[in-house]
C-alpha positions in Angstrom: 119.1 -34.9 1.3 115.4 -34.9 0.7 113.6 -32.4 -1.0 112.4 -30.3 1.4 115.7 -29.3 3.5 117.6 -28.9 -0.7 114.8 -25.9 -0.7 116.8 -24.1 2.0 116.3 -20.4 2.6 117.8 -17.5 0.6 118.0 -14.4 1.7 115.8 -11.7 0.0 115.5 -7.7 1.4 112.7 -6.0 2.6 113.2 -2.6 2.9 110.6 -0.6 4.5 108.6 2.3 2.5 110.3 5.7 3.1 107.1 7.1 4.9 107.2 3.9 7.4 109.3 4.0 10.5 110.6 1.0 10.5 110.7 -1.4 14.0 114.0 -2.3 15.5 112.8 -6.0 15.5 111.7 -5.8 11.3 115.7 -5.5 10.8 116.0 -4.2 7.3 117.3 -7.9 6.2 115.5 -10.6 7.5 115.4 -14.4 6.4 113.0 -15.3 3.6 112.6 -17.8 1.2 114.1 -17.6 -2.1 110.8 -17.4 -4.4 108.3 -16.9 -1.5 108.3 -15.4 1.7 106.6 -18.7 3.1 108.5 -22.0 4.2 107.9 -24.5 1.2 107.9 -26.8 4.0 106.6 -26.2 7.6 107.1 -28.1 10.3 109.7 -30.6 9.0 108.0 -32.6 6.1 104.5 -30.5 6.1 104.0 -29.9 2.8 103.2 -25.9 2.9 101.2 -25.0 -0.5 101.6 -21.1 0.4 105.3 -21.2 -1.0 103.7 -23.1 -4.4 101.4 -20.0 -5.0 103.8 -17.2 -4.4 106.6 -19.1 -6.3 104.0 -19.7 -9.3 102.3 -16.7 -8.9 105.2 -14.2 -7.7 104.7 -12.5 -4.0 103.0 -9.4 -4.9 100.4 -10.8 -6.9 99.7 -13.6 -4.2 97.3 -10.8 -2.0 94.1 -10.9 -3.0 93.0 -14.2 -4.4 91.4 -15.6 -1.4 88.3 -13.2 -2.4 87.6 -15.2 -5.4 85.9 -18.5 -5.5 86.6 -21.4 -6.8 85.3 -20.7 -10.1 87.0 -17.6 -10.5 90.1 -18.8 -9.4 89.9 -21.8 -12.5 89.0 -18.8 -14.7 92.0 -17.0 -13.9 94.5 -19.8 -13.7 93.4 -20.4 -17.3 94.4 -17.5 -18.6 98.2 -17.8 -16.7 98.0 -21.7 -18.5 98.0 -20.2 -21.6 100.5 -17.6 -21.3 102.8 -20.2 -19.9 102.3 -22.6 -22.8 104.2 -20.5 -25.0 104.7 -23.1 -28.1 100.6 -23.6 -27.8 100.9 -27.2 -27.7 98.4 -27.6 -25.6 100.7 -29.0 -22.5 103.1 -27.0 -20.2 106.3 -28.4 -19.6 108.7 -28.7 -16.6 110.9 -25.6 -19.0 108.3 -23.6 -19.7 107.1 -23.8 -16.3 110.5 -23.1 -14.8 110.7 -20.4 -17.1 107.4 -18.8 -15.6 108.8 -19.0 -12.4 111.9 -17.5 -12.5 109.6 -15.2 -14.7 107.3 -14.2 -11.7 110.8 -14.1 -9.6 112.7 -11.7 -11.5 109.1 -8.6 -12.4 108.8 -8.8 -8.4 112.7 -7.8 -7.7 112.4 -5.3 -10.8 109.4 -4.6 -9.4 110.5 -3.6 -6.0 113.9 -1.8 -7.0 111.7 0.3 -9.3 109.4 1.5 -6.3 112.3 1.7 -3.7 114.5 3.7 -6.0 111.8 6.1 -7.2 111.3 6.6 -3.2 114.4 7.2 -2.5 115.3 9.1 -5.4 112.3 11.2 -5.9 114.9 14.1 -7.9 115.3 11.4 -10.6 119.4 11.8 -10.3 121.9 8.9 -11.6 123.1 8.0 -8.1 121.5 8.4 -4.7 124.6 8.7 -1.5 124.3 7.3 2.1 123.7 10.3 3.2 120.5 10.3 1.2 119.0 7.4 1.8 119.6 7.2 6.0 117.7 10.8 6.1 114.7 9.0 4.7 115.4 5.9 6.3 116.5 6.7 9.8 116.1 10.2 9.9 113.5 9.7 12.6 116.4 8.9 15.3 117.4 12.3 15.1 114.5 13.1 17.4 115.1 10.4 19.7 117.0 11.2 22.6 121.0 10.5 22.3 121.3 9.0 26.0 117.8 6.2 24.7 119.4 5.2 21.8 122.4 4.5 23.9 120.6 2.6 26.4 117.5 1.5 25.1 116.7 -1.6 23.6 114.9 -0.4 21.1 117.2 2.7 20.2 120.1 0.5 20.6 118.2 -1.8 17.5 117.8 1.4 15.2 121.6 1.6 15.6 122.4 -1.7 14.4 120.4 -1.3 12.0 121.8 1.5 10.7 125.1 -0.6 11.0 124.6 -3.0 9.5 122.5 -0.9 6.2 126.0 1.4 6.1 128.0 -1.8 6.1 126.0 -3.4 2.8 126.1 -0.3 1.4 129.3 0.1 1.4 129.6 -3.7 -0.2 127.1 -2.5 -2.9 129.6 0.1 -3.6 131.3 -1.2 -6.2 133.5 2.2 -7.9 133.7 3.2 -3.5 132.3 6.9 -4.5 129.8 6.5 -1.6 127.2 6.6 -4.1 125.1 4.1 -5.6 123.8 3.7 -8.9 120.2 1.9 -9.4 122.4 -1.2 -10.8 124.1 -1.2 -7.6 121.2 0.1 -5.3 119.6 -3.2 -6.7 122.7 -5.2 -5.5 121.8 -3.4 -1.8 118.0 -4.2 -1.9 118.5 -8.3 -3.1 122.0 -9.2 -2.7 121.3 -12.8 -3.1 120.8 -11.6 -6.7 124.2 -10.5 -6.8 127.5 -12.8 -6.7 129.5 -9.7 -4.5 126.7 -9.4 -2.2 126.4 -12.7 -0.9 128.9 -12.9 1.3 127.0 -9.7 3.2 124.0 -12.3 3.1 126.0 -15.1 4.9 127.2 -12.7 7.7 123.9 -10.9 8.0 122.7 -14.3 8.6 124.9 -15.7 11.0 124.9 -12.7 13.1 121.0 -13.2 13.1 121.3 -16.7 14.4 124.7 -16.2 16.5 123.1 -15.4 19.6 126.2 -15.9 22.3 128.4 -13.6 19.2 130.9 -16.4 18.8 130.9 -16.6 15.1 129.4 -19.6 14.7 125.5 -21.4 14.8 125.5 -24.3 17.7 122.6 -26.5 17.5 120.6 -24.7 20.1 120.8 -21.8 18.1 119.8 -23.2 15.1 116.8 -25.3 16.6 116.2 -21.6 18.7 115.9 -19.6 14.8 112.8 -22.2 14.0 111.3 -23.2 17.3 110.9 -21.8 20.6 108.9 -24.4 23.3 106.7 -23.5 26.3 107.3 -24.7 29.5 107.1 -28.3 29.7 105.9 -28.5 25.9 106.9 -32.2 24.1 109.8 -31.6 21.3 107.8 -32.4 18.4 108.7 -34.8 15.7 109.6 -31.9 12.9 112.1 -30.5 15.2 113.7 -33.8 15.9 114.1 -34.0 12.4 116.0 -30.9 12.1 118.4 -32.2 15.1 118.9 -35.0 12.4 119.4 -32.6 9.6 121.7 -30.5 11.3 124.1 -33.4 12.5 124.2 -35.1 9.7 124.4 -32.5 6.8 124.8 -28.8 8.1 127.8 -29.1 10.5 129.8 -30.8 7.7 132.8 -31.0 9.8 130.8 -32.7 12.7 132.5 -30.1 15.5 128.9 -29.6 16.9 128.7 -25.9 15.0 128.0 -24.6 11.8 130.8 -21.8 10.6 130.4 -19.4 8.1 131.2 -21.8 5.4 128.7 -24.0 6.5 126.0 -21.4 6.9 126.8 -20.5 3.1 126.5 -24.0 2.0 123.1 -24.0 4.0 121.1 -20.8 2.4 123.3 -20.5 -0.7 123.5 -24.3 -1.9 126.0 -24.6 -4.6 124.5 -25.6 -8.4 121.2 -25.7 -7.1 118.7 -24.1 -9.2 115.2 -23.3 -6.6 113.0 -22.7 -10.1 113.5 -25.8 -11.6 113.2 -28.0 -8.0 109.9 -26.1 -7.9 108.8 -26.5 -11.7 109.9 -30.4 -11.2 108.0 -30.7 -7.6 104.4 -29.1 -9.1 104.4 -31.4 -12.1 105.3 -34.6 -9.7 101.9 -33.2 -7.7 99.7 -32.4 -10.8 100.9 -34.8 -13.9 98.1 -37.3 -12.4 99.4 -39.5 -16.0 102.6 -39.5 -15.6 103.7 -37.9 -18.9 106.2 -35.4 -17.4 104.1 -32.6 -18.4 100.8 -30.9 -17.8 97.6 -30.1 -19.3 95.7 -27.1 -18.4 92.8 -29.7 -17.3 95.6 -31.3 -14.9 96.8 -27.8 -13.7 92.6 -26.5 -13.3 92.1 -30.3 -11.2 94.9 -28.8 -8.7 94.3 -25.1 -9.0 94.5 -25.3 -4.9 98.4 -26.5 -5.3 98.6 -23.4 -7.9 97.0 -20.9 -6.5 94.8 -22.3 -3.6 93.2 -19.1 -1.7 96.2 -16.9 -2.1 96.1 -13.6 -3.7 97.1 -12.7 -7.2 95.8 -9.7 -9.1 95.9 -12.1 -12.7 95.3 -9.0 -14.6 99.1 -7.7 -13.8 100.5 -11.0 -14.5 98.6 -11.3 -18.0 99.0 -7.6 -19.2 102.9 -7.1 -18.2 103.4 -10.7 -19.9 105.1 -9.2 -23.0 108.8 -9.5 -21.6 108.3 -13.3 -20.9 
């Protein structure tokens, strides 16, 4: 299997602010990418440089940086070269590179369970309950109407979201007191962190894609999660490919479906480490002499592949840098 399809998708959690109402379609789990809400690839085999910048860079600090010019962006990139080249040899390695990855990785999922859990537990206490956190999170149905939630589309969406938060929850609930504690409120926000989560991950997934509810992903549905055609619009290559890619390696069994195994084996690849796929795939792009390891003058050449015109506030990333 080529590169691009062993970068599969992981699913992270997105949780909406407690002062947002969240919309029925944003459910509160959604399929992302594992180090970047872009698709390292888009379009079969279209190399997408928007998952290299938010892997290198780390999502949150990937906002701003189309402001700066070129010049600054070289400046800036300089300054993350350095931190990265933590024996000050002068060259960055594929380790030390992976380590700044998974570096970026880990501060933006600290990050976020620090901000979600403050939120949601503005009284500081050692465990926040269900009852809790749906008041802040759904507490806004309470003045819908009983018969639109019923019948409504979009009330009927609140409700499975609710559903399907109580149900994680619950998985997250390791000791079952109906409480969580931030270690296990971190395990609800990102439970592809988490080796008891991610079977709520798989099934989160496959109820996504499982449009017809049979409890498995048909090739129509799984071509329907990544493309949907006009009328009369020409299948394009990329989605042929996928065709391809789904016959020959996600329905494993070849009985024209993907079952829950199969979906797990899809965005939860065994012994395959995303970090050091994408530490190994920017050197292959940057190490223009072949030395298996990069210069900051190689990394400046291809500060587009690095950082391109996507947003990072640098400042964040070289001030916080003492835990890496």
């Amino acid at each position: 299997m080529g590169y691009a399809h062993q970068l599969c998708i992981l699913s992270l959690v997105i949780i909406s602010s407690c002062n947002a109402i969240p919309k029925p379609e944003e459910s509160a789990m959604h399929l992302q990418k594992d180090m970047s809400n872009k698709p390292h690839y888009q379009h079969g085999d279209e190399h997408n440089t928007q998952y290299d910048h938010e892997a290198f860079l780390g999502a949150e600090e990937a906002k701003t940086f189309d402001q700066l010019t070129p010049e600054e962006s070289r400046r800036r990139l300089g300054l993350i070269v350095d931190k990265i080249d933590k024996n000050t040899d002068g060259y960055v390695s594929q380790e030390e590179l992976k380590d700044w990855i998974q570096y970026t990785q880990k501060r933006y999922i600290s990050d976020d369970v620090d901000r979600q859990w403050k939120a949601h537990n503005p009284e500081a206490k050692d465990k926040i309950t269900w009852t809790e956190y749906k008041k802040i999170m759904y507490g806004f149905m309470e003045d819908m109407d009983k018969t639109d939630l019923d019948k409504d589309d979009e009330g009927s969406s609140y409700q499975n979201m609710v559903r399907r938060d109580q149900r994680r929850w619950g998985v997250a609930d390791v000791d079952g007191d109906g409480a969580l504690t931030r270690g296990e409120f971190a395990g609800f926000l990102h439970p592809e962190e988490t080796g008891h989560m991610r079977d709520i991950v798989v099934l989160e997934t496959l109820e996504d894609i499982d449009k017809d509810k049979d409890g498995r992903v048909s090739l129509e549905e799984y071509i329907g999660d990544v493309f949907r055609s006009g009328d009369g619009d020409a299948e394009p290559d990329w989605v042929r490919n996928e065709r391809d890619q789904f016959k020959q390696y996600r329905d494993k069994d070849g009985d024209g479906y993907m079952d829950k195994e199969e979906v797990k084996n899809w965005i939860i690849p065994p012994d395959f480490d995303h970090a050091e796929a994408e530490s190994r795939h920017l050197i292959y792009d940057s190490d223009s002499d072949a030395d298996q390891k990069l210069t900051k003058e190689e990394i400046l050449n291809n500060y587009d592949l690095f950082v391109g015109s996507q947003a990072t506030d640098f400042g964040e990333a070289l001030t916080r840098h003492d835990e890496f």
